[in-house]
C-alpha positions in Angstrom: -55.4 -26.2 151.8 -57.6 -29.1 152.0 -59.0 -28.3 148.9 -55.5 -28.3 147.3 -54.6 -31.5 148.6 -57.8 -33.7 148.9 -56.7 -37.1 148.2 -53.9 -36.6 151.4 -56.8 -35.1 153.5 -58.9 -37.3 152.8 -56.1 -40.6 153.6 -55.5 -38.8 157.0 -58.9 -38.1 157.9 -59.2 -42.3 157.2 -56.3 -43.2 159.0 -56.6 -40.7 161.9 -60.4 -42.3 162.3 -59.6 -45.5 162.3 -57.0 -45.0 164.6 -59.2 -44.0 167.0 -61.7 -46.7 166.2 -59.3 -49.4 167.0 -58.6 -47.3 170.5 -61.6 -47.3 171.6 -62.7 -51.2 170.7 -59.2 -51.9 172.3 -59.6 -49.9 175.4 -63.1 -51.3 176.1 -61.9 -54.7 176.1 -58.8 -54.1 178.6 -59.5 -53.9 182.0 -57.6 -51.2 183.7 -56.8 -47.9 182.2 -56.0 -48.4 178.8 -53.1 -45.9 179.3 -50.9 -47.8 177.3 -53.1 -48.0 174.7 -53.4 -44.2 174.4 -49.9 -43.8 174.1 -49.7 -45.6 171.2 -52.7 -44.5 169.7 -51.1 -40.9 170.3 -47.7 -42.2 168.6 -50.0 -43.1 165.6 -51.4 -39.5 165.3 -48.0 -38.1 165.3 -47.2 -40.2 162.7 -50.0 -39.0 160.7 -49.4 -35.4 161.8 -45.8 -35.6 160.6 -46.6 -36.9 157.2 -49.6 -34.9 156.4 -47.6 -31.5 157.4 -44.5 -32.9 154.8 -47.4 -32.9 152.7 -48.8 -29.8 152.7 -45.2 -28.1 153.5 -44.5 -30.0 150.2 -47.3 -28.3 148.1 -45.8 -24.7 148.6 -42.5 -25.9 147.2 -41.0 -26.5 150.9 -39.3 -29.7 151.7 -39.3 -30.4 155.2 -36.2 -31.3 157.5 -38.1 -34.2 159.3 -38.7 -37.7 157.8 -42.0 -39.5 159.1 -39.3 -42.1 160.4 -38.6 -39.1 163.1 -42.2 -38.5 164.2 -41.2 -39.4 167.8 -39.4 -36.9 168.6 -42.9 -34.4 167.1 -44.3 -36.9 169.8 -42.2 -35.8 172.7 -42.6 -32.3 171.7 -46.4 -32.5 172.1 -46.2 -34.4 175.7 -43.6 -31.3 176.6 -46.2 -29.0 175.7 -49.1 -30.8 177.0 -47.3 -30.2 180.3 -46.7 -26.7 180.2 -50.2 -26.2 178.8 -52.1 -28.5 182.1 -49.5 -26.4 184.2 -50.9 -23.2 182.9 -54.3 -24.3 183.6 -54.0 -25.6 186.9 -52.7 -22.3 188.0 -55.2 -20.5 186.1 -56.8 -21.2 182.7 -55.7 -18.2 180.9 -52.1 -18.7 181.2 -52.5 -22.4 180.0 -54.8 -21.1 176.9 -52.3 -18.5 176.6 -49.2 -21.1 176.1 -51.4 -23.7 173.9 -51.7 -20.5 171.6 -47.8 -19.4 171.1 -46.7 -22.9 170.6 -49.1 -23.7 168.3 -46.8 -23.3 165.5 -43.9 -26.2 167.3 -45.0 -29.4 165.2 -44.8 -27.7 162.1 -42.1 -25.9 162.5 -39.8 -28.9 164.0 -41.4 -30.9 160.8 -40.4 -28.3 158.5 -36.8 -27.2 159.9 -35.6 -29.8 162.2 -33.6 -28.0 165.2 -34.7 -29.9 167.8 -38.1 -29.8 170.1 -37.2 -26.9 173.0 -35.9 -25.1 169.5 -39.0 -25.3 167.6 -41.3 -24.1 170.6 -38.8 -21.2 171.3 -39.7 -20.3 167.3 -43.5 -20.5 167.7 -43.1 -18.8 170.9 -41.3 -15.5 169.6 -43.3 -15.6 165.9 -46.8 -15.8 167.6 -45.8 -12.9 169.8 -48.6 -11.1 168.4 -50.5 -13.7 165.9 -51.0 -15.9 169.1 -55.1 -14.4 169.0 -54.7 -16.3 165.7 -53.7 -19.0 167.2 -55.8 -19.7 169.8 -59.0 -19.1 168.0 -58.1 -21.6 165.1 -56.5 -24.2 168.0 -59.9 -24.0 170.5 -62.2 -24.5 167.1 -61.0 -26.9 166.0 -59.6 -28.7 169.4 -63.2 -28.7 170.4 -64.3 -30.2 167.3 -62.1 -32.9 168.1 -62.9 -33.6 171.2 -66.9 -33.1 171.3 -67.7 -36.3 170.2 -66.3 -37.5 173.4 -68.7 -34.6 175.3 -71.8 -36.3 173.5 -70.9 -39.4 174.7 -70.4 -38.2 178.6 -73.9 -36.2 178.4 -75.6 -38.6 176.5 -74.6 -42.3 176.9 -77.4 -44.1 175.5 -76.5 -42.9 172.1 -73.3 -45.4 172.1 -75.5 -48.0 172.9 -78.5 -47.2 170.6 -76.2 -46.6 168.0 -73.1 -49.2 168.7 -70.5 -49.5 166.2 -72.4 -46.8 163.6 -71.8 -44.4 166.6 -68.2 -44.8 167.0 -67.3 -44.6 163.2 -68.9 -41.5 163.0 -67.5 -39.8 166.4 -64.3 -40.9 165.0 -64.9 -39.0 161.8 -66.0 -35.9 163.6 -63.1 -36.2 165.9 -60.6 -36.9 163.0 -61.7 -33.8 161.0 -60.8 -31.7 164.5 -57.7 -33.3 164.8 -56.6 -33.5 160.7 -57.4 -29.7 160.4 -55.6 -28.4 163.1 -52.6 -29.9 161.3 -53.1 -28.2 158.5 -54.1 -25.0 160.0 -51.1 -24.8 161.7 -48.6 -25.2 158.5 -51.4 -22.4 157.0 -50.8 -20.1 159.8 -46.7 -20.7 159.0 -46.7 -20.0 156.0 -49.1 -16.8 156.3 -47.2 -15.1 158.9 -44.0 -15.7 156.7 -45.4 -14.8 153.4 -48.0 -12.3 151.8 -51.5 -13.8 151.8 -51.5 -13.1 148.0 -48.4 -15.3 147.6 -50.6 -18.0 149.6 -53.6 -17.5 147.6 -51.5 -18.5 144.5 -50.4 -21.3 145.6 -53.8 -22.7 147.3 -55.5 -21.1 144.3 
């Protein structure tokens, strides 16, 4: 899909990066938490993550329900399921992986169809019923491509400093290719459970 839609990609992979960029210069220059800052720097992605699923929804002929002006509500979705996903892992981590796999499919689904948020993760939950292995393996990749950067920077420290601002552009980068493709995985793993992967393969080419 990327390769289909590479000047898209390519704007969110910019946008998403510099997003974080500015998050992390802000946050170090706040004292106290910087929770506020997150929160708006997760706003932004949804943002993003609305407009580049319309986008890819929009290259297999599917106009979706959702106008980027609506992204909040894809925002309050994803902190609903962050909390059912920490709940599953504080009891035990295979429950929480377990429910971060069958609602993989909410964003795009609420993008795509509209329906409300508790609606949209009741229709990931019952079509990933048995694609949730699917799920799960494309999510972790791609999650923990997203977030490594931030692991480097725990183990090794020095590199921010060594490094300084070329460091952060290029965490950012990595982060934002994480974060980027799991949007678009998620609208490719729609659209495959719904359609014949020949049909798909015509319309990726």
């Amino acid at each position: 899909m990327a390769v289909a839609m590479p000047g898209t990609v390519l704007v969110g992979l910019l946008a998403t990066a510099t997003a974080g960029v500015a998050s992390d210069v802000a946050i170090e220059r706040v004292s106290g938490t910087g929770s506020g800052i997150l929160i708006a720097y997760g706003i932004v992605l949804t943002f993003i993550q609305v407009w580049i699923t319309r986008e890819a929804f929009g290259r297999t002929g599917v106009v979706a329900t959702m106008p980027v002006a609506n992204s909040l509500s894809v925002y309050l979705q994803g902190v609903l399921i962050g909390i059912g996903v920490l709940l599953g892992l504080v009891l035990f981590i295979l429950p929480g992986l377990y429910v971060f796999a069958r609602w993989y499919l909410a964003g795009a689904l609420l993008v795509r169809d509209g329906g409300g948020r508790r609606a949209a993760m009741q229709r990931s939950w019952d079509m990933l019923a048995v694609h949730w292995p699917a799920a799960l393996g494309v999510g972790l990749v791609l999650f923990v491509l997203s977030v490594a950067p931030l692991a480097i920077e725990f183990a090794a420290p020095a590199l921010a400093t060594e490094y300084g601002f070329g460091w952060l552009l290029v965490t950012n980068l990595v982060a934002a290719i994480g974060i980027v493709g799991g949007y678009l995985a998620a609208v490719c793993l729609l659209l495959n459970i719904e359609q014949p992967v020949s049909t798909l393969q015509e319309i990726f080419g």
